[in-house]
N, C-alpha and C positions, 0 to 999 in steps of 0.2 A: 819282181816289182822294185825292191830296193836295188838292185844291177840297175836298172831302167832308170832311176832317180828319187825315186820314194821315200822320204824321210818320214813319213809318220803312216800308222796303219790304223783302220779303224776295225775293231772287231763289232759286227753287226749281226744279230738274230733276233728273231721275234718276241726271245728268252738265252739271251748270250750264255747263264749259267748252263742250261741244258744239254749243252755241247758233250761230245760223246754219251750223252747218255744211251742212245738206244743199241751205242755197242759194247755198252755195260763197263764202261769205263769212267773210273771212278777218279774224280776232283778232276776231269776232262777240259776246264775252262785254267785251271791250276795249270796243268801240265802243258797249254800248247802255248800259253802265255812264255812259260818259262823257257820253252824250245825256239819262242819269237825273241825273242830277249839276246840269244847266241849270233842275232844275226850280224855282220858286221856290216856299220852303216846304218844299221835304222833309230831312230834317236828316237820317235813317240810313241807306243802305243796304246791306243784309246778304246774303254770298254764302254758299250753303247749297248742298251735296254736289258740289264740286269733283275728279275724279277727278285724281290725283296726276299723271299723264303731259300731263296739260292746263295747268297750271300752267308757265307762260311765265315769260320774264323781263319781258315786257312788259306783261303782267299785274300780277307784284310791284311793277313799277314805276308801274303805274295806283294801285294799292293805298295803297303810300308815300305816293305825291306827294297823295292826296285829300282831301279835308277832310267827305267824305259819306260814303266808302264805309268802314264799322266795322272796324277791327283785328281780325278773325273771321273764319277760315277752318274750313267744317266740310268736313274732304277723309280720307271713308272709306278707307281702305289695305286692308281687310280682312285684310291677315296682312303680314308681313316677309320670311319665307323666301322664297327666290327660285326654292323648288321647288314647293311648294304655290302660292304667284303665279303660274307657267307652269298651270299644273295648274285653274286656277281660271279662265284665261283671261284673264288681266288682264296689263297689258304689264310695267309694273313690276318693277326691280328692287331686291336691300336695299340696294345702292349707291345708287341712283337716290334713293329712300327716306331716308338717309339725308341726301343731299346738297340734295335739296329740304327738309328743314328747317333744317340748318342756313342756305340760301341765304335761306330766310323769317324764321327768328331774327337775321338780318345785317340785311335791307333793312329789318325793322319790328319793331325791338325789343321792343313793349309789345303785341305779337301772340297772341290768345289763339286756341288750335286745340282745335280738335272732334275725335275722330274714330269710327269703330266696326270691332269688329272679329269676324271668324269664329274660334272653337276647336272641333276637331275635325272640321276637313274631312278626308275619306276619305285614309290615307296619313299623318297627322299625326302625328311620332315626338314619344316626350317630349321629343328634343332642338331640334327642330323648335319645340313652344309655350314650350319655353324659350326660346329666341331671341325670341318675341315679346313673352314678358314681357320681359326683357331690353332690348326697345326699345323698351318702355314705358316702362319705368325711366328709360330714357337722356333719352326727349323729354318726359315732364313733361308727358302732354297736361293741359288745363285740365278737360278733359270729354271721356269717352267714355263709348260704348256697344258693350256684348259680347253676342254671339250666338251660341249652339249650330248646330250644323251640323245640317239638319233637311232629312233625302233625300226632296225631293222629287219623286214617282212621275212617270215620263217623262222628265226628266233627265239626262242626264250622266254626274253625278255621282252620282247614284243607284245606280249601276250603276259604279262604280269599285271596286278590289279599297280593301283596307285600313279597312273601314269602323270606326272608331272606337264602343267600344261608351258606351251612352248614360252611364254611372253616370261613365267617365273624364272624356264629354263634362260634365257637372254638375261636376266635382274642379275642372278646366281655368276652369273661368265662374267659379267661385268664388275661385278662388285669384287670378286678374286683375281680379275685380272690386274685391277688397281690397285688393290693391296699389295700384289707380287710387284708392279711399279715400280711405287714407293721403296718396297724394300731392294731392285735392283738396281734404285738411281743413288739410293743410300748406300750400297755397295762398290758402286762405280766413285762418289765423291770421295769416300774415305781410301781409296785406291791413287790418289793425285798424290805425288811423289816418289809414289812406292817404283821399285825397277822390277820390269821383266823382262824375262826372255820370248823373243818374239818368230814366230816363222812365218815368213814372208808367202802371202800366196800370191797376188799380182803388181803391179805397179803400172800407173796409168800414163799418160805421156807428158805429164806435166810435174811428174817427180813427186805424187801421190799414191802411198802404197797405202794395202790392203796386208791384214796380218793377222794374227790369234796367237796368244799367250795359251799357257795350256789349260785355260778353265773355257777355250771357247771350240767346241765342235764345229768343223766346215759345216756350210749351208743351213744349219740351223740354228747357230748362237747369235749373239753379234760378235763386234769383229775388232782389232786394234785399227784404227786409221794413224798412220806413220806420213809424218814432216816431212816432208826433204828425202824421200826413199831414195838413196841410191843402191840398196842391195837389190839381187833377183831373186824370182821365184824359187823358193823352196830353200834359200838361207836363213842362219838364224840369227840374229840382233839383239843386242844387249840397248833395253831401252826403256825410258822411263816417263811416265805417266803424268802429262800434263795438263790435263783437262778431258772434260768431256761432251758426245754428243749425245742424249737422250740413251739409250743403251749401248751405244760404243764409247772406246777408249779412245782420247788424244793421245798419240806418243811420241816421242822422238829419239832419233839414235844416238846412246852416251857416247 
């Protein structure tokens, strides 16, 4: 892929930590990172849907120490409460939760996180998605994504008492989507000045490029819109931050 033209890679699984596990190969997301790294040619690479209990220290410290692998962790939590997490089946706790970012905001300062998350799983009290707004608030993701709890048939959880009716489930989406807003338009303002480095994905015919800085994921983040793009696809640009559009970036080339 990188012969081909490939400057950035995304590592994508359902649980990207789990990698080699079932051939009982131990720190397997560790190791093939490290062996991508050697490639000559490939400048980013990007880990996508980390489950939070997989997240090592040796991991962080692969992260740190790398000059390829992007300051972007996308690591789904799906909720906070440590009673809906048992409940959902996922090992996590809000201590746990907690402590895993602050230990990521330690080791990688300029660390930009992803995450998504479920409202309204069966059982879910108001004081319950309070707490999750609440640790929204606290961690400041760069980018999330929220989800309705949607039963479905055959499932589990389909069939658990407390089923959340659909109109609170819609209040819940709504009310964290605007909180998360707020905090990514406050994000993007205090970014006006600042310079990145940019890679250019397309450019339109009117000298309007399309681009991502490394806090933004193809096809699901936003994006840098670039001035005056005379670079092509798949270059990268030293550029700096002029304004913004509701979740993109204004930039243009230093």
């Amino acid at each position: 892929m990188v012969s081909a033209g490939a400057v950035e890679l995304n590592i994508i699984a359902q649980d990207s930590t789990s990698y080699g596990r079932d051939l009982k190969i131990k720190d397997g997301l560790t190791g093939l990172v490290s062996e991508l790294e050697e490639i000559t040619g490939l400048s980013w690479i990007r880990l996508m849907y980390l489950y939070p209990a997989g997240i090592d220290d040796k991991l962080i410290e692969t992260i740190a120490e790398s000059e390829k692998i992007v300051r972007y962790l996308d690591i789904p939590i799906q909720h906070i409460n440590s009673k809906i997490l048992k409940a959902m089946r996922r090992p996590d706790t809000e201590d746990q939760l907690h402590r895993l970012i602050e230990k990521l905001r330690s080791a990688i300062p300029d660390i930009v996180l992803r995450t998504t998350v479920i409202v309204g799983f069966p059982g879910e009290s108001d004081q319950q998605f309070a707490e999750l707004l609440d640790f929204v608030k606290w961690v400041q993701f760069d980018a999330l994504g929220c989800f309705k709890f949607y039963a479905e048939s055959g499932t589990a959880a389909a069939q658990m008492p407390g089923q959340v009716p659909e109109e609170m489930k819609q209040q819940r989406l709504e009310e964290l989507m605007l909180t998360q807003q707020e905090i990514a338009f406050a994000k993007n303002k205090n970014r006006i000045g600042s310079k990145l480095t940019c890679l250019v994905d397309c450019v339109d015919g009117e000298g309007s490029g399309r681009g991502r800085f490394y806090g933004q994921a193809p096809d699901i983040d936003s994006v840098c819109i670039i001035k005056n793009c005379l670079a092509q696809p798949g270059e990268f640009i030293n550029a700096k931050v002029i304004g913004t559009k509701e979740y993109d970036l204004l930039v243009e080339k230093i």
